[in-house]
N, CA, C and O atoms as CSV, one atom per row, in Angstrom:
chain,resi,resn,atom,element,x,y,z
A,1,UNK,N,N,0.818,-1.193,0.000
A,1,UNK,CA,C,0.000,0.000,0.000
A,1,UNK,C,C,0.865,1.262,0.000
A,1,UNK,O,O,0.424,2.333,-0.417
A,2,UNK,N,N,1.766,1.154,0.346
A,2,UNK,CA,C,2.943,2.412,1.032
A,2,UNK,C,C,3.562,2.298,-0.473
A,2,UNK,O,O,3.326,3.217,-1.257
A,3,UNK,N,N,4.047,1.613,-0.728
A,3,UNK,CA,C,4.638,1.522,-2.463
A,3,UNK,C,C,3.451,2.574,-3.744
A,3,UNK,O,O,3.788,3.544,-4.422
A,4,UNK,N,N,2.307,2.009,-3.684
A,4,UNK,CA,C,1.270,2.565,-3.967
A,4,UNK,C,C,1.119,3.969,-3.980
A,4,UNK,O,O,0.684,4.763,-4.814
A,5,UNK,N,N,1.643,4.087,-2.710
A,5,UNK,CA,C,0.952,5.814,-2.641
A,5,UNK,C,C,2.412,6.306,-2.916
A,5,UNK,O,O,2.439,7.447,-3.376
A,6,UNK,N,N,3.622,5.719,-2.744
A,6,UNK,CA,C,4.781,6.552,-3.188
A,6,UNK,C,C,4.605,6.801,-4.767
A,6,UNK,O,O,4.636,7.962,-5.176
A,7,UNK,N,N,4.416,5.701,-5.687
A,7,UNK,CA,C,4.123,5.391,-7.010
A,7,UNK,C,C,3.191,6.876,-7.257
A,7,UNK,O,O,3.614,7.980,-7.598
A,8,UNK,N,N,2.009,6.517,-6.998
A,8,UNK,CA,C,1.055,8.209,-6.869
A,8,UNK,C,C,1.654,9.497,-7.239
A,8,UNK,O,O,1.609,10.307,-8.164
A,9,UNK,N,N,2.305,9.308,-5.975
A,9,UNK,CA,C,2.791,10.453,-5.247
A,9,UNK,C,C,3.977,11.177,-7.385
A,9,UNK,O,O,3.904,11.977,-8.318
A,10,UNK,N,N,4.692,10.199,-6.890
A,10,UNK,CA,C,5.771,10.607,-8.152
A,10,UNK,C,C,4.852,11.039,-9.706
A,10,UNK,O,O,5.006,12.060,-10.377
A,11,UNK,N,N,3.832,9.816,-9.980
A,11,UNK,CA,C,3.330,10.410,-11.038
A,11,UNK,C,C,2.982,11.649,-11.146
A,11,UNK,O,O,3.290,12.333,-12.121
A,12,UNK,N,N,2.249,12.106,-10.079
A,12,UNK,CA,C,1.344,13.291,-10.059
A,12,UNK,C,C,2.285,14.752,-10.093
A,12,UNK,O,O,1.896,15.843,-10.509
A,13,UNK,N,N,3.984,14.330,-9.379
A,13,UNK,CA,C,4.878,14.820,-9.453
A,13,UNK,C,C,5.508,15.240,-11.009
A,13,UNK,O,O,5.909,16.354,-11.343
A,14,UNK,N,N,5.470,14.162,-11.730
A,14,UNK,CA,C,6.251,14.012,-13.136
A,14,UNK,C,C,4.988,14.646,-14.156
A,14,UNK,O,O,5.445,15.306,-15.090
A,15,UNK,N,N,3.903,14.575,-14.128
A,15,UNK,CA,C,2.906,15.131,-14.830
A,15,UNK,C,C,3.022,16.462,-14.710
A,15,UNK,O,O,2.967,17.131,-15.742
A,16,UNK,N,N,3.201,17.102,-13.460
A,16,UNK,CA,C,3.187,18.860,-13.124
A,16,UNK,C,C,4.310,18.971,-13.874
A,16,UNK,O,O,4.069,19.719,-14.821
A,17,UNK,N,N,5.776,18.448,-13.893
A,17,UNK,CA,C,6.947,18.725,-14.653
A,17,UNK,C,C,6.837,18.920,-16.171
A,17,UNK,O,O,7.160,19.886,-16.862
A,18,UNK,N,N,6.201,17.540,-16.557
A,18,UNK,CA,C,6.351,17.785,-17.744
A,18,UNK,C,C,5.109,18.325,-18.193
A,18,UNK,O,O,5.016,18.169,-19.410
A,19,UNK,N,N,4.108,18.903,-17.695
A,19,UNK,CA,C,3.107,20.026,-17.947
A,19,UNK,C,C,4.046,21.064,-18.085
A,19,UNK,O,O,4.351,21.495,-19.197
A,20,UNK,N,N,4.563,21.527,-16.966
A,20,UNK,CA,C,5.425,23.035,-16.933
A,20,UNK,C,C,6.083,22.885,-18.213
A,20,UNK,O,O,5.967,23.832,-18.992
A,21,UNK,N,N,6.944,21.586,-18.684
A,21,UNK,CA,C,7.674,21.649,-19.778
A,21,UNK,C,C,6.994,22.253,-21.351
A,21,UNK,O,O,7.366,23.128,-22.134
A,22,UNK,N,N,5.715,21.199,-21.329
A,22,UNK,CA,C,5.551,21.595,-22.730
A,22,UNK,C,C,4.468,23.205,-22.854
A,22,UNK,O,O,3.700,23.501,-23.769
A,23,UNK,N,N,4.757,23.935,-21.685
A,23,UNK,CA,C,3.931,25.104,-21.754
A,23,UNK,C,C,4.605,26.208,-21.863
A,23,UNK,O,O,4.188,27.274,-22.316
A,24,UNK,N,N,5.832,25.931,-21.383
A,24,UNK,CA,C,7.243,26.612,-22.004
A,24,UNK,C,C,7.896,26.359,-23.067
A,24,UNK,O,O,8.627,27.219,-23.559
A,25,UNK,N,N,7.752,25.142,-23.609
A,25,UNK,CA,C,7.799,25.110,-25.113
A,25,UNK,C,C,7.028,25.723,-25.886
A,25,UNK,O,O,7.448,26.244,-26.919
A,26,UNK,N,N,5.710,25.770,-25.501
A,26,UNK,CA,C,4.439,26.559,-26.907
A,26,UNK,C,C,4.491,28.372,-26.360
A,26,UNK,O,O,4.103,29.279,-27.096
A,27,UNK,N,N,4.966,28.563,-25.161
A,27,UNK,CA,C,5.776,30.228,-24.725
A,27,UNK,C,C,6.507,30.322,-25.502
A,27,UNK,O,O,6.316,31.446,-25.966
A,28,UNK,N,N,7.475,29.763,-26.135
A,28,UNK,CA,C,8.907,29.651,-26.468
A,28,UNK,C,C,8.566,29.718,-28.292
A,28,UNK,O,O,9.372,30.242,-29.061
A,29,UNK,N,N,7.272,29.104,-28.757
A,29,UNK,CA,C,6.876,28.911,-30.265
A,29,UNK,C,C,6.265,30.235,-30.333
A,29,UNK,O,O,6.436,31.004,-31.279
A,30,UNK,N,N,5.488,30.504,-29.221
A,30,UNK,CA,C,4.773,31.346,-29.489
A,30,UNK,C,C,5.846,33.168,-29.583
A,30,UNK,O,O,5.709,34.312,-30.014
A,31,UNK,N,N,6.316,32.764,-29.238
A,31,UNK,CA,C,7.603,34.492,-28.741
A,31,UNK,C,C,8.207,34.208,-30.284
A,31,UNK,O,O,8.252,35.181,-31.038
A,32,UNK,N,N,8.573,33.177,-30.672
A,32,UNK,CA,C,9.258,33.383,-32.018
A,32,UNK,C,C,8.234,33.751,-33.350
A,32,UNK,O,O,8.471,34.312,-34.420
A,33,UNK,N,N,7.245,33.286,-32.890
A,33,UNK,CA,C,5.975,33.943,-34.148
A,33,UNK,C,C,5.927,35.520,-33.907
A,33,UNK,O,O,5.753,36.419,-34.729
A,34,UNK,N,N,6.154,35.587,-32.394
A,34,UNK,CA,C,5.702,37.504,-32.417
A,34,UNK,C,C,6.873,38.413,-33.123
A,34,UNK,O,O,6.834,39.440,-33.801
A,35,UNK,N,N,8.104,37.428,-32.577
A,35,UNK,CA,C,9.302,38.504,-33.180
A,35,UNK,C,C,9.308,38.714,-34.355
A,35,UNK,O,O,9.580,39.819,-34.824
A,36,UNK,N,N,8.823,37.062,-35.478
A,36,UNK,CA,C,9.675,37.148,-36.578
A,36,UNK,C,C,8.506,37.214,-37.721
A,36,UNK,O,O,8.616,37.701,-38.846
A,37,UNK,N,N,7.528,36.687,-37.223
A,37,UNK,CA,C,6.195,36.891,-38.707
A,37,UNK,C,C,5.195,38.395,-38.525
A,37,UNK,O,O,4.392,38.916,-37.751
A,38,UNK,N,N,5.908,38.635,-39.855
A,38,UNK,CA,C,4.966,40.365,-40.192
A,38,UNK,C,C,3.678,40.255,-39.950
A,38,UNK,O,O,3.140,41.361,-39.987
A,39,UNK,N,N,2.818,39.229,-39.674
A,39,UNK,CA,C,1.384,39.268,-39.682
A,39,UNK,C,C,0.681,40.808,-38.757
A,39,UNK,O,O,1.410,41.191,-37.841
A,40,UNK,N,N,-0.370,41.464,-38.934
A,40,UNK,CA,C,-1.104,42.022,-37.947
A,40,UNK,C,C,-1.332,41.089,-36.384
A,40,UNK,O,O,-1.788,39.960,-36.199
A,41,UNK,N,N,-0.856,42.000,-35.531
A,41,UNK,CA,C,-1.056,41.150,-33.646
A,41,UNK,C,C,-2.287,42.062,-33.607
A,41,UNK,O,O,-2.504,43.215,-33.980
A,42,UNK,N,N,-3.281,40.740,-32.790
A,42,UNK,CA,C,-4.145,41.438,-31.543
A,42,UNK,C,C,-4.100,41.832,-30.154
A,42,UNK,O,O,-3.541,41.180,-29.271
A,43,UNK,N,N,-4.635,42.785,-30.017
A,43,UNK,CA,C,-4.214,43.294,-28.828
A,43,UNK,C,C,-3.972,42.090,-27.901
A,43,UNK,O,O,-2.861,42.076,-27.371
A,44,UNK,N,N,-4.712,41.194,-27.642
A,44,UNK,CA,C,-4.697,39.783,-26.846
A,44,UNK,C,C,-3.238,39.383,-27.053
A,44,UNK,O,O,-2.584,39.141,-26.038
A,45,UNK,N,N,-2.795,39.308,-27.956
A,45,UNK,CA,C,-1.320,38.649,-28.239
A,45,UNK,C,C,-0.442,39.691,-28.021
A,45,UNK,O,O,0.585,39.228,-28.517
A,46,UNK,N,N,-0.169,40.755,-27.623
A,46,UNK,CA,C,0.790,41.547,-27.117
A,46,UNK,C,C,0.476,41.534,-25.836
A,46,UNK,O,O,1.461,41.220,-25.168
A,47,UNK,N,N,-0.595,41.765,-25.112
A,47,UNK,CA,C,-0.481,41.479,-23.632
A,47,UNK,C,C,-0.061,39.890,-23.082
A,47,UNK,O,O,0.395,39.785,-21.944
A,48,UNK,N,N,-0.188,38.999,-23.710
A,48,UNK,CA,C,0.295,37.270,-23.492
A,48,UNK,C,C,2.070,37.114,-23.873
A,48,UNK,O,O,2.846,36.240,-23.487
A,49,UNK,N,N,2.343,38.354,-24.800
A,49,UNK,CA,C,3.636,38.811,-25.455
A,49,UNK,C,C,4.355,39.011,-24.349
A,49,UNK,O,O,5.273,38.249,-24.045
A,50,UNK,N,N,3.860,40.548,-23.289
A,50,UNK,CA,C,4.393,41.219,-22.166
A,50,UNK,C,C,4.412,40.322,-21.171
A,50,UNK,O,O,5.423,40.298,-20.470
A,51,UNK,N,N,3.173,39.272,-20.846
A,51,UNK,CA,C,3.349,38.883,-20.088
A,51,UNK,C,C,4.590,37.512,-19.949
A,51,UNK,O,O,5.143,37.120,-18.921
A,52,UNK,N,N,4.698,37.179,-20.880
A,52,UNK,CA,C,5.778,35.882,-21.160
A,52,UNK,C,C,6.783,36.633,-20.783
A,52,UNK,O,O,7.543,36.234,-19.900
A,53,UNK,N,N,6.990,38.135,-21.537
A,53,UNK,CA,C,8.604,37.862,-21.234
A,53,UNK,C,C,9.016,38.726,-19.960
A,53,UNK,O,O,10.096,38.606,-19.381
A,54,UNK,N,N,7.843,39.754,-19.550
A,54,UNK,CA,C,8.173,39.829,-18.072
A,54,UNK,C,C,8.337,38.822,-16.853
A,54,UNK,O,O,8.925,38.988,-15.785
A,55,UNK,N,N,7.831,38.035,-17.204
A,55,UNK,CA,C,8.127,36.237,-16.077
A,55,UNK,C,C,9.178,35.695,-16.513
A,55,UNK,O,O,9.991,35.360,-15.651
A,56,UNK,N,N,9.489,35.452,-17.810
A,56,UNK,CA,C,11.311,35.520,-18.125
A,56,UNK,C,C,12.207,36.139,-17.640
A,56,UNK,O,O,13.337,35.651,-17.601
A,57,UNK,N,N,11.950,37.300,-17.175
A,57,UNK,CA,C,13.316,38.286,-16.428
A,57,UNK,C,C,12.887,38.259,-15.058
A,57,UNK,O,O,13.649,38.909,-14.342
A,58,UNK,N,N,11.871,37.696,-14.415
A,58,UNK,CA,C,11.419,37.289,-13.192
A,58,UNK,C,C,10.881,38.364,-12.318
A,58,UNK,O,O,11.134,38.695,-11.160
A,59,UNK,N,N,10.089,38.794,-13.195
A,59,UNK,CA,C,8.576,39.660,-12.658
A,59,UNK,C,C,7.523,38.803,-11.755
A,59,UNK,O,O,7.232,37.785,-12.383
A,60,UNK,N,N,7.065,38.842,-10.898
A,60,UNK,CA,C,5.647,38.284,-10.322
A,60,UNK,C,C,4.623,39.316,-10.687
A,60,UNK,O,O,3.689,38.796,-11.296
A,61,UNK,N,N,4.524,40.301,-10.556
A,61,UNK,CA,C,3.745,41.565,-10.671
A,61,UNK,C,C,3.353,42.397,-11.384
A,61,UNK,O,O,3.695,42.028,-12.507
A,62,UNK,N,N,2.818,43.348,-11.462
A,62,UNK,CA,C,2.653,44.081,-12.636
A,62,UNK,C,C,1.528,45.577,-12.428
A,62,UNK,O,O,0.463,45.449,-11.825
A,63,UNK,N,N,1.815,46.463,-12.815
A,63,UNK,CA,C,1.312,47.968,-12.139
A,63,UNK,C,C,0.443,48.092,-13.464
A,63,UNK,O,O,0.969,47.912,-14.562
A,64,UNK,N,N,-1.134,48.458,-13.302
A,64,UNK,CA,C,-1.688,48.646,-13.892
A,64,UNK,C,C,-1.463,49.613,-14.473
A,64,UNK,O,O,-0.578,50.146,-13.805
A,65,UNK,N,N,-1.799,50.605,-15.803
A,65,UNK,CA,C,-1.826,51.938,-16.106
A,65,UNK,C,C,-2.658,52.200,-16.921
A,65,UNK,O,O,-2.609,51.484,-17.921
A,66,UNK,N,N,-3.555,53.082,-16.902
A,66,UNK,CA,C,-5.049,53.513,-18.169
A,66,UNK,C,C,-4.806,54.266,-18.782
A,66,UNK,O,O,-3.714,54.767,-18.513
A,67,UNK,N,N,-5.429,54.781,-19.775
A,67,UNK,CA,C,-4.721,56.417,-20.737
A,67,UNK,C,C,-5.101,57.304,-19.894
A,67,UNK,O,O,-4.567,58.410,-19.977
A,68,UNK,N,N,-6.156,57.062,-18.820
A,68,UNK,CA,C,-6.151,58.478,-18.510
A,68,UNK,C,C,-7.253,59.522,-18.347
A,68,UNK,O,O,-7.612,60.207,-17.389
A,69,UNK,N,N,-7.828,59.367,-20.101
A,69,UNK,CA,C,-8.543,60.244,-20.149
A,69,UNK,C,C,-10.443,59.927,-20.111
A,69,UNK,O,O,-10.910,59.035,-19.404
A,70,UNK,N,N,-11.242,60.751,-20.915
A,70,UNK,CA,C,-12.331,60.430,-21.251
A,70,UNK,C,C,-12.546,59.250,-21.584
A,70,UNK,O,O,-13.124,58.387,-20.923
A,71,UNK,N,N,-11.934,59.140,-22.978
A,71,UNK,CA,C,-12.438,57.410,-23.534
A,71,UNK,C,C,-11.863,55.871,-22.408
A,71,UNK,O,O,-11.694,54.663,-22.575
A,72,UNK,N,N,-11.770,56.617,-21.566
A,72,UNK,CA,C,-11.447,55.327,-20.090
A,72,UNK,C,C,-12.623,54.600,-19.923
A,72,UNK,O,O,-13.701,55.154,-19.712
A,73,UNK,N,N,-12.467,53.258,-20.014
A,73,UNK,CA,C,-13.478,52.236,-19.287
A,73,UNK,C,C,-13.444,52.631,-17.964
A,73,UNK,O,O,-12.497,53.030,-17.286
A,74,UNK,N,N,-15.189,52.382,-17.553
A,74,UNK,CA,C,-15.035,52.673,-15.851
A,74,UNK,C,C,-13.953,51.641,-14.714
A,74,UNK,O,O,-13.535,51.719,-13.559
A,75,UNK,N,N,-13.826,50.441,-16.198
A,75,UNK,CA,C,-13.229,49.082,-15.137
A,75,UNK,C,C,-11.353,49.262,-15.211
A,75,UNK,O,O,-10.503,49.073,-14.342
A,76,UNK,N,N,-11.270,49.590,-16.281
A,76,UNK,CA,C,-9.398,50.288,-16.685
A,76,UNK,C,C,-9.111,51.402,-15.555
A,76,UNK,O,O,-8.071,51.425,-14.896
A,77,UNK,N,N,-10.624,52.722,-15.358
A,77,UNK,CA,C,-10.374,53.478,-14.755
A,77,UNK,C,C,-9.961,52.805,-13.065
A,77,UNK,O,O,-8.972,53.278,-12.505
A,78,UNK,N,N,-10.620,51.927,-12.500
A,78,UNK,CA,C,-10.881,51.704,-11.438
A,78,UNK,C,C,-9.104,51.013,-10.850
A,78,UNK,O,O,-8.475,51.005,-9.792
A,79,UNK,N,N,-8.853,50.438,-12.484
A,79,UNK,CA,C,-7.262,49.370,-12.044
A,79,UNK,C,C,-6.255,49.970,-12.020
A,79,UNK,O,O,-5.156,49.505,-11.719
A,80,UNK,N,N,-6.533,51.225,-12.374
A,80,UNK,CA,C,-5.095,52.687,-12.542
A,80,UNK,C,C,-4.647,52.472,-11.377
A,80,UNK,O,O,-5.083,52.771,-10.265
A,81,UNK,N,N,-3.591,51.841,-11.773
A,81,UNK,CA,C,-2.363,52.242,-10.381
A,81,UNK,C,C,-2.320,50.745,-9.945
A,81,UNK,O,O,-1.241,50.164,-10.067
A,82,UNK,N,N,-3.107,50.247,-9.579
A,82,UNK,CA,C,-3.020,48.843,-8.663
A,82,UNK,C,C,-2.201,47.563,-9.300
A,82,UNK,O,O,-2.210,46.980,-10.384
A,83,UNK,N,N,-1.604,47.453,-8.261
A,83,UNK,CA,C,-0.605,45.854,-8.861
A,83,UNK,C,C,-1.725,44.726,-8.943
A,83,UNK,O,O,-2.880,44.730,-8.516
A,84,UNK,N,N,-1.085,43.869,-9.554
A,84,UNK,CA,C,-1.835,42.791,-9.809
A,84,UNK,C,C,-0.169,41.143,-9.919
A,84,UNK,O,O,1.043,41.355,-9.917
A,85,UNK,N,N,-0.661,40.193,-9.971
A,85,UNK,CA,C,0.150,39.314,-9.710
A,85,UNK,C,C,-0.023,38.865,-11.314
A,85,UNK,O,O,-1.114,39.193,-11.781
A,86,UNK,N,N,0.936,38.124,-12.290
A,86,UNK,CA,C,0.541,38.004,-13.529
A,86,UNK,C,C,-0.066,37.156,-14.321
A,86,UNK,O,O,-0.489,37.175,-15.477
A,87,UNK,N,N,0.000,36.076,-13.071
A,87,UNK,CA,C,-0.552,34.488,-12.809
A,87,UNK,C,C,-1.961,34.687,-12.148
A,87,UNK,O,O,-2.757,33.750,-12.091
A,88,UNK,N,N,-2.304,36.176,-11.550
A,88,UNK,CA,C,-3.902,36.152,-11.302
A,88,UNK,C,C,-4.361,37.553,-11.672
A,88,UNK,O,O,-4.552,38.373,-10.774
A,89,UNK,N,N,-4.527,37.836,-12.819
A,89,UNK,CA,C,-5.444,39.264,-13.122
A,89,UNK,C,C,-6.446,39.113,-13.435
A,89,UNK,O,O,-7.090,38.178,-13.910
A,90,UNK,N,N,-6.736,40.717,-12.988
A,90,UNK,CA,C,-8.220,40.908,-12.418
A,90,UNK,C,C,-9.156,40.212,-13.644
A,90,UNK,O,O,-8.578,39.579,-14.528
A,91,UNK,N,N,-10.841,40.378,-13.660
A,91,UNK,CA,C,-11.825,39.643,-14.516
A,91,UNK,C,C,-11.864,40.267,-15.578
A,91,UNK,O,O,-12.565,39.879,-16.513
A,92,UNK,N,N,-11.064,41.431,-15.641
A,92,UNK,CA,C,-11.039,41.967,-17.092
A,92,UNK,C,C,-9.761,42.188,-17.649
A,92,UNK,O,O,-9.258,43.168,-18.198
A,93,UNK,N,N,-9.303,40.932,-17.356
A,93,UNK,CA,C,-8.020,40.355,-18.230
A,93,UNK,C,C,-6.690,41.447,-17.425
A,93,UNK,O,O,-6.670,42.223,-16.469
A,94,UNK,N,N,-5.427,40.823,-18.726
A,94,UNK,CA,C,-4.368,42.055,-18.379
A,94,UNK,C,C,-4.843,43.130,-19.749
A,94,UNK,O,O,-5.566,43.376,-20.714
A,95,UNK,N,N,-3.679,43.496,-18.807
A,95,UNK,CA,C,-3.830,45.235,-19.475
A,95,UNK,C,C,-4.133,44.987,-21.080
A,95,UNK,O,O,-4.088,43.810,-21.440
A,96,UNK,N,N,-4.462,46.064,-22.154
A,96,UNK,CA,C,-4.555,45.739,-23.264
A,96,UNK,C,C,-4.911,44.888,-24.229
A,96,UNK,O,O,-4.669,44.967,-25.434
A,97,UNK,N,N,-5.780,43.680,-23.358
A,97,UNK,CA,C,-7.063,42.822,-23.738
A,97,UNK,C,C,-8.286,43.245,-24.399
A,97,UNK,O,O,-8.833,42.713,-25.365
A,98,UNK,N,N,-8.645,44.294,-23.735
A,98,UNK,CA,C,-9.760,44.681,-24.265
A,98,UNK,C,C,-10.980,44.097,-23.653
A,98,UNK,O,O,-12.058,44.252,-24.226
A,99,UNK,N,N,-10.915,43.548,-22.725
A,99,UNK,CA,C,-12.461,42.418,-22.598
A,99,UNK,C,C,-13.168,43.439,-21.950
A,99,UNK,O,O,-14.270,43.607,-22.471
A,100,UNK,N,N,-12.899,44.308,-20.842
A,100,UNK,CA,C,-13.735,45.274,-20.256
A,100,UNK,C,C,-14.176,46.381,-21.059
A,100,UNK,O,O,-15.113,47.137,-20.801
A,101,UNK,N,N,-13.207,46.410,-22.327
A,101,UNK,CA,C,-14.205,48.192,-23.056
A,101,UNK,C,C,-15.012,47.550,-23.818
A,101,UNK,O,O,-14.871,46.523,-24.482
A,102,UNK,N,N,-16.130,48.465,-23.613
A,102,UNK,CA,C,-17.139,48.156,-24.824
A,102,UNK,C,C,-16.905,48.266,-26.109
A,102,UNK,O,O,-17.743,47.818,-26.892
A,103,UNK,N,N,-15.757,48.865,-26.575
A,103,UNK,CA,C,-15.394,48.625,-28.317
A,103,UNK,C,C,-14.207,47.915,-28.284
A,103,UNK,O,O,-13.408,47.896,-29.221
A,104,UNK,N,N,-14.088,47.417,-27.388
A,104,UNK,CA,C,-12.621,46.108,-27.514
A,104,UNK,C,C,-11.404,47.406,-27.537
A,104,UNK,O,O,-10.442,46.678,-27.292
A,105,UNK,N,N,-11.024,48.269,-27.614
A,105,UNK,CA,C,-10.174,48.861,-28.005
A,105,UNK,C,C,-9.454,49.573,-27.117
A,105,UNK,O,O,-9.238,50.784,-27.068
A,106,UNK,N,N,-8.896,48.159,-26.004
A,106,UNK,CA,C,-8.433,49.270,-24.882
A,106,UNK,C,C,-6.802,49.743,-25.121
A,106,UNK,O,O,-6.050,49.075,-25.831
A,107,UNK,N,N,-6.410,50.876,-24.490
A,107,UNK,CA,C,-5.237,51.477,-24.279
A,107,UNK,C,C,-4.706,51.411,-22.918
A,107,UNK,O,O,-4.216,52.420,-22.412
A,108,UNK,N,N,-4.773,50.111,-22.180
A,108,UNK,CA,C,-4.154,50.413,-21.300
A,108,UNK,C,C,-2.668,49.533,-21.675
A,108,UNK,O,O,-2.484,49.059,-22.796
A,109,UNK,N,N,-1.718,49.412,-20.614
A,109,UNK,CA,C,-0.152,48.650,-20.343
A,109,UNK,C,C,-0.250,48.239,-19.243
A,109,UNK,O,O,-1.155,48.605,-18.493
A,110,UNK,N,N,0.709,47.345,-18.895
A,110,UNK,CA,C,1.013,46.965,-17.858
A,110,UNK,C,C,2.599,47.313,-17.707
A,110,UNK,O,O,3.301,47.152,-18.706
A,111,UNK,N,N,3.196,47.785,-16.493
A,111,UNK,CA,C,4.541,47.965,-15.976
A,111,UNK,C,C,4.993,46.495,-15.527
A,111,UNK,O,O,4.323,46.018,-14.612
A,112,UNK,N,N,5.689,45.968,-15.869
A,112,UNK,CA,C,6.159,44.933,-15.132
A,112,UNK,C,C,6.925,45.436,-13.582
A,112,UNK,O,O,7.084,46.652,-13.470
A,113,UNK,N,N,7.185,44.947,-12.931
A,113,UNK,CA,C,7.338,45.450,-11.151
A,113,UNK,C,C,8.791,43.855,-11.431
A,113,UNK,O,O,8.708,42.627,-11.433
A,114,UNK,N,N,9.652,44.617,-11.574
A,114,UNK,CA,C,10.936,43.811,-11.414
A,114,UNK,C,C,11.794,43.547,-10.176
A,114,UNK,O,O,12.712,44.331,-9.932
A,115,UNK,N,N,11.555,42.452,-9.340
A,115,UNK,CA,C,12.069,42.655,-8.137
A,115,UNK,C,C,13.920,43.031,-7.949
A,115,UNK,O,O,14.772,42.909,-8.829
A,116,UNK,N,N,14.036,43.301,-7.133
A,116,UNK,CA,C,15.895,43.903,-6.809
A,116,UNK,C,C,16.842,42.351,-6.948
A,116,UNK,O,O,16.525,41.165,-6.856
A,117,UNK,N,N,17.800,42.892,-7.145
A,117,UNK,CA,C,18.620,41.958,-7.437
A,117,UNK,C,C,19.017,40.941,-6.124
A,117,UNK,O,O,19.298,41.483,-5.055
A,118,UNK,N,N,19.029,39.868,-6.202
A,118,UNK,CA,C,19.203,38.774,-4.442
A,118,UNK,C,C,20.959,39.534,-4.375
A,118,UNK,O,O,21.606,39.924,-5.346
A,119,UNK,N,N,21.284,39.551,-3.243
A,119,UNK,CA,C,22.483,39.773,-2.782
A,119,UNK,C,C,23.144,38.323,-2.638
A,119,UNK,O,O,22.453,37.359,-2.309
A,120,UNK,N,N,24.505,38.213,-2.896
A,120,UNK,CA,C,25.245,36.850,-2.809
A,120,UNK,C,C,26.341,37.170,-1.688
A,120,UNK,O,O,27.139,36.301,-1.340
């Protein structure tokens, strides 16, 4: 029984691994389509863009920012300023998604929040 649950134990272990693996491989397909094919990007694919490669240089975080002005969603307006983690943003996506404006056409960014360098 003890064999059993060690057996378990490892699969469930080796599945999360090689999950992580092949999701950094299709990160890794996907970053070379943005650099190198002229096609038109949607806004959706430049914020999935920012977000890949700010977690590459080892961001957790990320500072909301809105344009600002009039044409502000009330929900962009509300995220001005506030961090967010990049692995959990808010219900109206990251920045420059678009899912919260009513004409899809948002202008916001996200800052990536780069932590300080570890001391050795």
């Amino acid at each position: 029984m003890a064999a059993f649950i060690v057996i378990c134990i490892l699969l469930i272990f080796f599945y999360f691994k090689i999950k992580k693996y092949f999701n950094k491989k299709s990160d890794d397909q996907f970053m070379r389509n943005m650099e190198y094919s002229p096609k038109r990007r949607t806004q959706a694919e430049f914020a999935r863009f920012e977000k890949i490669r700010a977690q590459r240089i080892g961001s957790k975080k990320f500072i909301w920012h809105s344009a600002g002005d009039s044409g502000c969603c009330p929900e962009c307006a509300k995220n001005n300023g506030k961090k967010f983690l990049w692995d959990k943003p808010p219900k109206t996506g990251l920045p420059g998604e678009g899912k919260c404006c009513p004409d899809g056409k948002c202008r916001c960014w996200a800052e990536a929040v780069i932590p300080p360098p570890r001391k050795r």
